[in-house]
N, C-alpha and C positions, 0 to 999 in steps of 0.2 A: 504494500500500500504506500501509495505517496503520501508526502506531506507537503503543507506549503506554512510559511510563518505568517503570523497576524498578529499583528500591535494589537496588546492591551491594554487598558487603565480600569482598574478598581478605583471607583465612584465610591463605593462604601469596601473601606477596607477590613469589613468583619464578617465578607462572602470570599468564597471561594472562586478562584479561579475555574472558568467553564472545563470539566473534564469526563474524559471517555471513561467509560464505567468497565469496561473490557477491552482487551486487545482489539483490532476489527472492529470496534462500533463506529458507527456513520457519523452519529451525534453524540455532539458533547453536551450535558447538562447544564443545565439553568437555575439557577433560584430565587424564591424570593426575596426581596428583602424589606419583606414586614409582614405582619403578622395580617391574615386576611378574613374574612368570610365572608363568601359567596353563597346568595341566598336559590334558593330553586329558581331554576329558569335565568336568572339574569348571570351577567357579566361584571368583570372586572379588572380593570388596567394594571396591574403589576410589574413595579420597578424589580432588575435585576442587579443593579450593580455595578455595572459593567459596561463601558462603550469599547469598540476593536476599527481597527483602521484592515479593511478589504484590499488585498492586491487590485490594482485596474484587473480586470477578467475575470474577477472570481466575485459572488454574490453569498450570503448567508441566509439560511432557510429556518423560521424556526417552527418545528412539528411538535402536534401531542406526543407527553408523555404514553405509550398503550397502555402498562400498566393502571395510572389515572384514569385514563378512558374506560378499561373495562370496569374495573370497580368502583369509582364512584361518578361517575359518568362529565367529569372534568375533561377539557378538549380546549384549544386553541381558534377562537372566533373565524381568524382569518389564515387558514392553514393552507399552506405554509404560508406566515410571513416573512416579506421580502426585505432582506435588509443589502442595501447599495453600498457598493464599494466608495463612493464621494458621502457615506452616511458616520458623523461620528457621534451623535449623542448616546443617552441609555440606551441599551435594550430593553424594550418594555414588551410588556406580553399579555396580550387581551383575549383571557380567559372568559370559558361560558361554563357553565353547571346543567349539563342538561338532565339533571336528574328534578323531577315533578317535586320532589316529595324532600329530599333533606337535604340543608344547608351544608357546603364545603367548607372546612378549616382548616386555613395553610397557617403554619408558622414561619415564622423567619428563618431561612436555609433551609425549607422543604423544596424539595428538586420538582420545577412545576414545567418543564421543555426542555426540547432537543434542540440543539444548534448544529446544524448542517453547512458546512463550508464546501462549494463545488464551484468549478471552472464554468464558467458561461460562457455564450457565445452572440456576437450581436452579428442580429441577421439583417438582409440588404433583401429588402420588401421590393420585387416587383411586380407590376400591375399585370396583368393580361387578360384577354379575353375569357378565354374557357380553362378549367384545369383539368389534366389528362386524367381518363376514368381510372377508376379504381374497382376492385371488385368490391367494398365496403359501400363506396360511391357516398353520397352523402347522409347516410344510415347512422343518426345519434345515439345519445342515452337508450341503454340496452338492446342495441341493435343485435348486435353478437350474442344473446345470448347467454346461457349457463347458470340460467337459475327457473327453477318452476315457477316463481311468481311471474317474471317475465311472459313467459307462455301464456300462463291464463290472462291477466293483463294484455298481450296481444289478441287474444280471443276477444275478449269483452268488447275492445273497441273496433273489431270486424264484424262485431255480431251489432251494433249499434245504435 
């Protein structure tokens, strides 16, 4: 696995620096730093600590924890979000609670996201008339398949 370096600054010097929890993980971890709760259904902007200076070409991604997400149904609003290489303030992280029924409680240095560092590539848009077919062709959300709901959901709306 490659590496690339990233400037950082600890904004609050009593988090940790963002780190891979295993050899091979993608993402490095996140925390908060304060003390939170998020009530059912709604959201919450959580400061991490932490601003990083992005090489030009490389962007940072930050993704739900899974763990959070299965058990208490904690997730990341705008997943991934995009953090730019010319971006040096906090990282902040706008969490949602999609659990109905009971409020989330973070504490200060509960690991609440993943930080994803990868090479991007800036693409050169252009226009044309027609795009050459594809066998997919312009087939969206669940076109392909692999799940039975899908199927019946395709029924229902042929049968109409």
């Amino acid at each position: 696995m490659s590496s690339v370096e990233v400037l950082l600054t600890r904004l609050d010097p009593g988090v940790p620096v963002p780190a891979y929890a295993r050899p091979g993980d993608a993402g490095a971890d996140l925390v908060t730093t304060s003390d939170v709760v998020i009530p059912p259904g709604e959201r919450a902007v959580v400061g991490t600590g932490v601003a990083i200076a992005l090489p030009v070409g490389y962007a940072g991604f930050v993704h739900p924890r899974s763990g959070l997400a299965a058990r208490v149904g904690l997730s990341v609003v705008n997943t991934p979000g995009t953090i730019d290489s010319g971006y040096r303030g906090e990282i902040r992280v706008c969490l949602v609670n999609h659990d109905l029924r009971e409020p989330i409680e973070l504490s200060r240095g509960d690991r609440i996201a993943q930080l994803v560092v990868q090479r991007v590539e800036h693409a050169v848009f252009r226009e044309v008339d027609a795009l050459p077919e594809t066998e997919r062709g312009a087939g969206g959300y669940g076109s392909t398949g692999g799940h039975v709901v899908l199927a019946r959901t395709a029924l229902t709306e042929t049968e109409g």
